[in-house]
N, C-alpha and C positions, 0 to 999 in steps of 0.2 A: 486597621481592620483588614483580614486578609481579601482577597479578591471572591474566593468564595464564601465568604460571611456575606460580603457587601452584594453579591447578587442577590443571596436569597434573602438580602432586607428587601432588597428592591421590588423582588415578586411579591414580597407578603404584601408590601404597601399596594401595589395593583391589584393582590387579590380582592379586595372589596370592590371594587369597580369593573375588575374584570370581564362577568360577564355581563356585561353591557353591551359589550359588542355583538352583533346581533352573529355571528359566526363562534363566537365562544359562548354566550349562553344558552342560544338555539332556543330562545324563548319563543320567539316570532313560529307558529304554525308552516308555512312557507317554507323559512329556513331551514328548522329543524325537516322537515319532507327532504329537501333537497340537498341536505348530509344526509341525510338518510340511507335515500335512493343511490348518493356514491359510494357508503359506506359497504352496501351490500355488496355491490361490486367487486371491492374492493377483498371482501374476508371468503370463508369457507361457507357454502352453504350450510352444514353443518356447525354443530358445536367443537369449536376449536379453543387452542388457545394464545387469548394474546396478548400481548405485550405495549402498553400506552406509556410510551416513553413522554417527559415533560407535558404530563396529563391537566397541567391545570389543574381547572374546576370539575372535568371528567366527565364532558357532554358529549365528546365522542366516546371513549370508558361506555357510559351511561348507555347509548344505543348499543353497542355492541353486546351488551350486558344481558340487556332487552332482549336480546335475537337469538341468547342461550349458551352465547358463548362464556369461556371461563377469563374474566380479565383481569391480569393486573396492571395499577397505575404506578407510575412513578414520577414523581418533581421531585427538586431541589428548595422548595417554599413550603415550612411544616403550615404555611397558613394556606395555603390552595390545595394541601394535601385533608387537610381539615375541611374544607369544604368540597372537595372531592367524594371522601367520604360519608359527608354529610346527602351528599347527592345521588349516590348509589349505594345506600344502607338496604338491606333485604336480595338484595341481587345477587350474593356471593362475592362479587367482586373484592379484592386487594388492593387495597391503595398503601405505597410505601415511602416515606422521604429516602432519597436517595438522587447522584450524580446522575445524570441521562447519561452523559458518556460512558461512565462505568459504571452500568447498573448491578446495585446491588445483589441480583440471582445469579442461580446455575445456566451454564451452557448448555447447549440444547435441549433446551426446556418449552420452546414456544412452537407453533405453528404460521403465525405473523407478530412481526413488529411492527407497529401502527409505531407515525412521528410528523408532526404536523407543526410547521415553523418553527425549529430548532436548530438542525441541522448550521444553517449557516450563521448562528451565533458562536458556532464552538472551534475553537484550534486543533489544528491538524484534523481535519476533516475523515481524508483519508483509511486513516487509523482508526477512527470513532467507526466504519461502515464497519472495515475487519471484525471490530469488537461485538457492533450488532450484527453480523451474519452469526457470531459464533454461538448464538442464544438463541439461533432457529435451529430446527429438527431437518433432515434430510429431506428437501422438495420444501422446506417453509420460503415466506416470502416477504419480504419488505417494502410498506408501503410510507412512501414519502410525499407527505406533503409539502410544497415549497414554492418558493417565487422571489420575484425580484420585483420589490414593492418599489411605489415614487415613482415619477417622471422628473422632476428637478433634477434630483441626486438619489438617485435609486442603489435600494440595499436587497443584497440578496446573492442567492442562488438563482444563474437560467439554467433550463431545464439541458441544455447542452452540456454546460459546465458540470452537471447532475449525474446525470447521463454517462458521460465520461470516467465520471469517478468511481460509478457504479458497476460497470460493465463487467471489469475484470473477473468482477462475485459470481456472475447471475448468465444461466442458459437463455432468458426470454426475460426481456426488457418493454416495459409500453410507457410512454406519459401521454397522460390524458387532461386536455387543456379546462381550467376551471373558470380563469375569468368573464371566457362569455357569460358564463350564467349567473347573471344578477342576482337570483334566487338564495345563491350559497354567501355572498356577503351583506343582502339584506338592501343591495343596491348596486349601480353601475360600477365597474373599475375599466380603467383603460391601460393599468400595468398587467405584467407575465404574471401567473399563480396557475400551478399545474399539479397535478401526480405521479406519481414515476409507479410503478409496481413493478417489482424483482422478483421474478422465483430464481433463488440462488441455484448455482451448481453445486452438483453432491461433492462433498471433501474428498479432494485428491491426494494423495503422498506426494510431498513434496520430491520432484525428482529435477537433478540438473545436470549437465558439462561438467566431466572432470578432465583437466586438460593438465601436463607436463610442461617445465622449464628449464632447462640448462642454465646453471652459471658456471661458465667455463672460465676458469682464471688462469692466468700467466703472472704470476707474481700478481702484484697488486693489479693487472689489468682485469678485462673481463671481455669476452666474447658478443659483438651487437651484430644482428642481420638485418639488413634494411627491405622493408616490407615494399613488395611491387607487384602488380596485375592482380591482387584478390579481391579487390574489391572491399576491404577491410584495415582500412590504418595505413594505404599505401603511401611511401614515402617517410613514414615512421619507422625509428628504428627497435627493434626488440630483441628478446634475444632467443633462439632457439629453441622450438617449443611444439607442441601439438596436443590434439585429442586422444585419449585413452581410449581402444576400439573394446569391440564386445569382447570380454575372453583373457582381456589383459591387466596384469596390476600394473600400478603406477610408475613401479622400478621399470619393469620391462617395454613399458609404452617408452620410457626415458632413452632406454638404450638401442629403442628402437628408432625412433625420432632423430637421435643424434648420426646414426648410421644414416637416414634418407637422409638428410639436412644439412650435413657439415662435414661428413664422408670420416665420421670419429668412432671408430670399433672398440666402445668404453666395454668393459666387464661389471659384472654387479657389485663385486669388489670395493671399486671406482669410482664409486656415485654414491653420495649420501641425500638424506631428503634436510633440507634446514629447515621449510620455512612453507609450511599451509595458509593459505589465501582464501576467502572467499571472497567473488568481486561481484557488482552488479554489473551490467553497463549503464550507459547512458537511457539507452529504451527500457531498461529494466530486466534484461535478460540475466539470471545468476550464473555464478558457475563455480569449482573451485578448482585454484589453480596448487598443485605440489611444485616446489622450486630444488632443486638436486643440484648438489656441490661438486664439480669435478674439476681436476688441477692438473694442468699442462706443463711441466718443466720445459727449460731453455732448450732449444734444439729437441725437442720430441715432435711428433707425430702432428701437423699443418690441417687445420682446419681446410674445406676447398667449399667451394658455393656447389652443390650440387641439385638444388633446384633454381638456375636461373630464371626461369620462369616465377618465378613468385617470391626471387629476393635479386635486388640490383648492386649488392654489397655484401660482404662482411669486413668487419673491423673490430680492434680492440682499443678498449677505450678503459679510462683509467676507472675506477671504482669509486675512488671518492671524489671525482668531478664529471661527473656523469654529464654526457651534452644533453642538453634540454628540449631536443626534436625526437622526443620520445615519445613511443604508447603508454597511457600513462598509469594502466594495470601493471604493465612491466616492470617501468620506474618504481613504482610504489611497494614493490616487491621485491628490488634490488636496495631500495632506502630498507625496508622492512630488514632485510639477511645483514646489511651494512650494523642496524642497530642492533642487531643482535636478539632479534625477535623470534619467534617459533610459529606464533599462532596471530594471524591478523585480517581484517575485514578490508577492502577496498570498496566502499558503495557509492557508487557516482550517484546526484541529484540529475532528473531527467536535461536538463539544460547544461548539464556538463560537456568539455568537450570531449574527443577520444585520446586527443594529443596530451599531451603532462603542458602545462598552464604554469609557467614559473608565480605569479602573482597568482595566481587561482587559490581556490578553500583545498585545505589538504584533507583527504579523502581515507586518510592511512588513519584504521581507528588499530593498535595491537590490543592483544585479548590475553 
């Protein structure tokens, strides 16, 4: 049985019992007031519409429904989606089987995505917000309910770890602490359960760093300049390179770099482009790097350090044994031209280093 068959046995078998708990049935007077009272909080004074990811039984669905809003539900359990709907018949509401991660609908289609203890059952976390920002409307908002259930051996989501992951989305972040209020589970807790509410930021065009690289060869050598005083990879070697300024294509940012940098008056001629990059860093910054091919015959024209300040070296160093006190977008980009690649991704994992990790994961996906 695949893993998603054997989940949604799992819920259907909890469906019958499910709402029993006085927080999913909302049977208890009390309770039901006291999701209520957050609920409202929580949506559009108005009728909006929204989106109940892993709806259960659809008692939060259900108030929201009440209050005029347009809902629809979603689970992975055709049996909770059955009693879902059994539960808000006459209200309008949609209840639909389908993955919470990848929910069945169109993109920007909601006003709030409601999600109430799911979130940290699923893999790659991360990816799954992306997916639900992309199913709100401009100024929509995502409200997360979550925590970090047990004192023995506690499961979950903190509201920190939440928090963090969310941020990137969202102009105005708040979590609003739930387990003081006895009221909403029908009795004391003394673990985390909180709510986050995101109003996303409006979709931006994606814009990044386009930077320049020399591979300058001598025969089978290649051109390294050892980085010093930037504050960025000092001490690593790399090879020849900079940012593209306003006004400039990528050829001419090359031949221009080469002249500040290594005192090398190439022509357009000269230089050819091998080999397109896109790299993350380690913090997540993208950028894309062009790598340009130019060739030094014997007795031509000497490389010279011409920004001492910000290189304590140059050296040639052979091509196919590259020393390994390298940057390791660099490297990754000189293996990439080695293999004879054109087009490739270098995306570091945030715990990555900057340096090239002989034993490390190799980061070089070609495309």
């Amino acid at each position: 049985m695949c893993a998603e068959s054997s989940t949604s046995a799992y819920w259907d078998a909890a469906a019958v019992g499910f709402d029993d708990e006085p927080d999913h049935g909302l049977r208890d007077p009390a309770v039901r007031e006291a999701w209520a009272g957050r609920l409202r909080g929580w949506l559009p004074q108005r009728g909006a519409d929204v989106l109940d990811l892993g709806c259960g039984t659809g008692s939060l669905a259900l108030l929201a429904a009440e209050w005029g809003h347009r809902v629809t539900g979603i689970d992975r359990s055709p049996r909770m989606v059955e009693l879902a709907r059994a539960k808000l018949a006459g209200t309008g509401a949609s209840v639909l089987v389908g993955d919470a991660a990848e929910p069945p609908v169109g993109e920007g289609r909601f006003d709030v995505v409601l999600v109430r203890h799911l979130l940290w059952m699923l893999p790659d976390q991360r990816a799954v917000l992306r997916r639900w920002a992309r199913l709100l409307r401009p100024g929509g908002r995502l409200v997360l309910i979550e925590g970090r259930w047990g004192e023995a051996e506690p499961v979950g989501l903190t509201a920190a770890e939440l928090s963090a992951m969310v941020a990137p989305l969202t102009e105005r972040l708040s979590v609003e602490e739930l387990a003081p209020d006895a009221a909403l589970w029908g009795r004391a807790v003394r673990d985390e359960r909180y709510a986050l509410a995101a109003d996303l930021a409006p979709v931006r065009r994606h814009r990044e760093i386009v930077d320049v690289h020399l591979i300058l060869r001598r025969g089978g050598d290649v051109l390294l300049a050892r980085r010093a005083n930037t504050g960025y990879a000092d001490g690593l070697l790399h090879a020849p390179s900079g940012h593209v300024e306003d006004g400039e294509d990528v050829r001419a940012a090359m031949l221009r770099e080469a002249a500040e940098e290594i005192g090398i008056g190439l022509g357009p001629d000269e230089v050819r482009a091998v080999l397109v990059l896109q790299h993350k860093a380690p913090a997540g910054d993208a950028r894309t790097g062009w790598f340009f091919e130019a060739e030094l015959g014997e007795g031509g024209r000497e490389p010279v350090n011409r920004e001492p300040g910000k290189c304590s070296e140059l050296g040639w160093f052979p091509l196919d044994a590259l020393p390994d006190d390298m940057v390791a977008y660099c490297r990754a980009g000189l293996e990439a031209y080695r293999a004879g690649h054109r087009f490739a991704l270098h995306w570091h994992e945030p715990d990555d280093p900057i340096a090239y990790a002989p034993e490390g994961p190799d980061r070089l996906t070609p495309l």
